[in-house]
C-alpha positions as CSV (number, residue, x, y, z in Angstrom):
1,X,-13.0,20.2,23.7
2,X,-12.8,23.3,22.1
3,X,-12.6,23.6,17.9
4,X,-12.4,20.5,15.8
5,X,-10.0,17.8,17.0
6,X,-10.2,16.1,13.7
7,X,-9.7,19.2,11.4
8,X,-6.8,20.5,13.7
9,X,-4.6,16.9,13.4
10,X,-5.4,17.1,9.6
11,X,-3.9,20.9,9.1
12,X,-1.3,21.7,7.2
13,X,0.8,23.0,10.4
14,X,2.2,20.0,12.2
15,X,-0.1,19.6,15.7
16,X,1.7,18.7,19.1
17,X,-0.8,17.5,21.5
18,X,-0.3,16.6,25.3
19,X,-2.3,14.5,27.0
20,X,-2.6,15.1,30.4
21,X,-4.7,14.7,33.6
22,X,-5.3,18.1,36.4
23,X,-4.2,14.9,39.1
24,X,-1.0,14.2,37.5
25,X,2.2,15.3,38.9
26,X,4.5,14.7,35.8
27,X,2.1,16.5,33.8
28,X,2.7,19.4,36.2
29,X,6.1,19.5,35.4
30,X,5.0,19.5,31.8
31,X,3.3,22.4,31.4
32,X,6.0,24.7,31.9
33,X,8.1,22.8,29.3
34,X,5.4,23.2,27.0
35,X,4.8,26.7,27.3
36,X,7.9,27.7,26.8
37,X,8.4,25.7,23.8
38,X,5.1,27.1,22.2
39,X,7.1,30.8,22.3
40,X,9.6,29.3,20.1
41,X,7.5,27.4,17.4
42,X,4.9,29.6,17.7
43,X,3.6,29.9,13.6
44,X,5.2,26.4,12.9
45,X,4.3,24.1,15.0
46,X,0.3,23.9,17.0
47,X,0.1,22.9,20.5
48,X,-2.9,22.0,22.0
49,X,-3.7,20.0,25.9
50,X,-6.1,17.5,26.4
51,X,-7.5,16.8,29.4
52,X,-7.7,12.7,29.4
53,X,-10.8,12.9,32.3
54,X,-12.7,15.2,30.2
55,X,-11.9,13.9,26.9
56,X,-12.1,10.4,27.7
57,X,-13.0,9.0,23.7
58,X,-10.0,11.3,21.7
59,X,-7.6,9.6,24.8
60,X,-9.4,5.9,23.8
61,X,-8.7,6.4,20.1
62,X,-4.9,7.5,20.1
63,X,-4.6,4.3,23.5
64,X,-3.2,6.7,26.0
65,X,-2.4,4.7,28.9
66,X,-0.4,7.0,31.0
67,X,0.4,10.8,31.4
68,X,1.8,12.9,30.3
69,X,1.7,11.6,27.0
70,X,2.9,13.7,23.8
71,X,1.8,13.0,20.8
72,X,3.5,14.7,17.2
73,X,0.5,14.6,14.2
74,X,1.5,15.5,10.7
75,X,-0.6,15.4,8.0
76,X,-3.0,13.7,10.3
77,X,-1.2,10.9,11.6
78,X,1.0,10.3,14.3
79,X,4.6,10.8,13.6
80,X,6.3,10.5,17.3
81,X,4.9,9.6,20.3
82,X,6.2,9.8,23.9
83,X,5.0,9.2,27.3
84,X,6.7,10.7,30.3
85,X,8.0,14.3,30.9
86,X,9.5,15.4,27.6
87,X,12.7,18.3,27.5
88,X,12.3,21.3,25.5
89,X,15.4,20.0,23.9
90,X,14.0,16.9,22.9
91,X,10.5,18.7,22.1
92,X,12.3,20.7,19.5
93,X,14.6,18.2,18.3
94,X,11.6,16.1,17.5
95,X,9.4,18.9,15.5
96,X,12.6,19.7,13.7
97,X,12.5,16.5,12.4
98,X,9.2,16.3,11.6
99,X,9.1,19.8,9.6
């Protein structure tokens, strides 16, 4: 995984991580979303992927069971998490909250 996992769920910029698999249709559908919404938080809000297969002990620690799972940190702990494809709308409605 590239950079520090730890030091970038501890930052002071709120860190928006998906969990996803290269086999996984849903995730797929996911990235789109997500790159999308990355053009409109961009500066407020981090977003990073993680590849469950090759990141097997970061996807052991947070328990992620299925895919595509999003996962909001803050301040380095997890303030919302959601499996299943996510809408931009309720991507940004979520990090509004969580500003």
């Amino acid at each position: 995984m590239k950079g520090n996992f730890k030091e970038l769920v501890n930052a002071e910029i709120p860190l928006l991580v998906d969990f996803y698999a290269v086999w996984c249709g849903p995730c797929k559908a996911q990235a789109p979303i997500i790159k999308e919404l990355a053009k409109e938080v961009e500066g407020k809000v981090r977003i990073i992927k993680i590849d469950i297969d090759k990141n097997q002990a970061v996807a052991q620690r947070y328990n992620i069971k299925g895919v595509p799972t999003l996962a909001l940190f803050k301040g380095g702990a997890i303030v919302w998490r959601q499996s299943g494809v996510q809408s931009k709308t309720q991507l940004l409605q979520v990090i509004n909250q969580n500003m």
